[in-house]
C-alpha positions in Angstrom: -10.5 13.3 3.5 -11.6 14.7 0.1 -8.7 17.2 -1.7 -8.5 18.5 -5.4 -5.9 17.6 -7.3 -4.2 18.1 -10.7 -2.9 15.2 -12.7 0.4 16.0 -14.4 2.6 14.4 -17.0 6.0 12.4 -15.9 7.3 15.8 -17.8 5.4 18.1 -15.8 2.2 18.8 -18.3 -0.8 19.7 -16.8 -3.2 17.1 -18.2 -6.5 18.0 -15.7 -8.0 18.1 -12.2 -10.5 15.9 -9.9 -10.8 14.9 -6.8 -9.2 11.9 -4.6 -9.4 10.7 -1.4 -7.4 9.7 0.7 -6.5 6.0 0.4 -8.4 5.5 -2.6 -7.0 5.0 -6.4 -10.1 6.9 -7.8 -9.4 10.3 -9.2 -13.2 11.6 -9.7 -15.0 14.8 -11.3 -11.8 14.6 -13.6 -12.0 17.2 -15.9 -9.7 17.9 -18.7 -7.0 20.9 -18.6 -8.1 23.7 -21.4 -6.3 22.6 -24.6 -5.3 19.6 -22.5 -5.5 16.5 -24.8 -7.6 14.2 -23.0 -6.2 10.9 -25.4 -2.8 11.9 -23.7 -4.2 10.6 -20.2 -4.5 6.3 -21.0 -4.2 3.5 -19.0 -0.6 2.7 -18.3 0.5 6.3 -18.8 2.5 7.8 -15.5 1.2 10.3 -14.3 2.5 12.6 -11.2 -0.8 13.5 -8.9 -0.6 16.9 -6.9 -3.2 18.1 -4.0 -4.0 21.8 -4.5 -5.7 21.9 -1.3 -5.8 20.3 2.4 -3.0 22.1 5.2 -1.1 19.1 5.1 -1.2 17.3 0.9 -1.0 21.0 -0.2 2.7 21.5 -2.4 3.1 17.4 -1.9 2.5 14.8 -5.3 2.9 11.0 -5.4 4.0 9.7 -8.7 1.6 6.4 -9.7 0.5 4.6 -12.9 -3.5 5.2 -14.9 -4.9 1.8 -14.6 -7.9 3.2 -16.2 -9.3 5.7 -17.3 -13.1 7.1 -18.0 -14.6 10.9 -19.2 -15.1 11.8 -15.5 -12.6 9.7 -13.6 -8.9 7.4 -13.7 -8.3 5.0 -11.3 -4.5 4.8 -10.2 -2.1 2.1 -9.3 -1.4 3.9 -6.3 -3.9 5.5 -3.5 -3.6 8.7 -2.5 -1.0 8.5 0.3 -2.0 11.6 2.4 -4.3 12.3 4.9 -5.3 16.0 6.1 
């Protein structure tokens, strides 16, 4: 299933926001946070993945790693662990 999500900092900075699914490592429609500096987000940066929607991802994160990253998308180390 499809959530939104923001992509934070290991210190808790709101780099963005996409989409992921669950199981996948693909962070898509990634878009930038206002301000946000986009050359912050780079492969092998941690980064601490949060669902803002779905009843059951909702107020959950997974820490993982940016394998690599694009304008519109990242792909993770880690897939997105929870279903709803």
């Amino acid at each position: 299933m499809s959530q939104s999500v923001n992509v934070y900092s290991d210190g808790g900075i709101l780099f963005g926001s996409g989409t992921s699914t669950t199981g996948s490592t693909s962070i898509t429609s990634f878009t930038v946070s206002a301000g946000g500096p986009y050359s912050i987000v780079h492969a092998g940066r941690n980064v601490v993945v949060a669902p803002t929607s779905g009843t059951h991802a909702k107020g959950k994160s997974w820490m993982t790693r940016v394998v690599t990253d694009g304008i519109t998308s990242l792909t993770l180390a880690h897939a997105n662990p929870f279903t709803d």
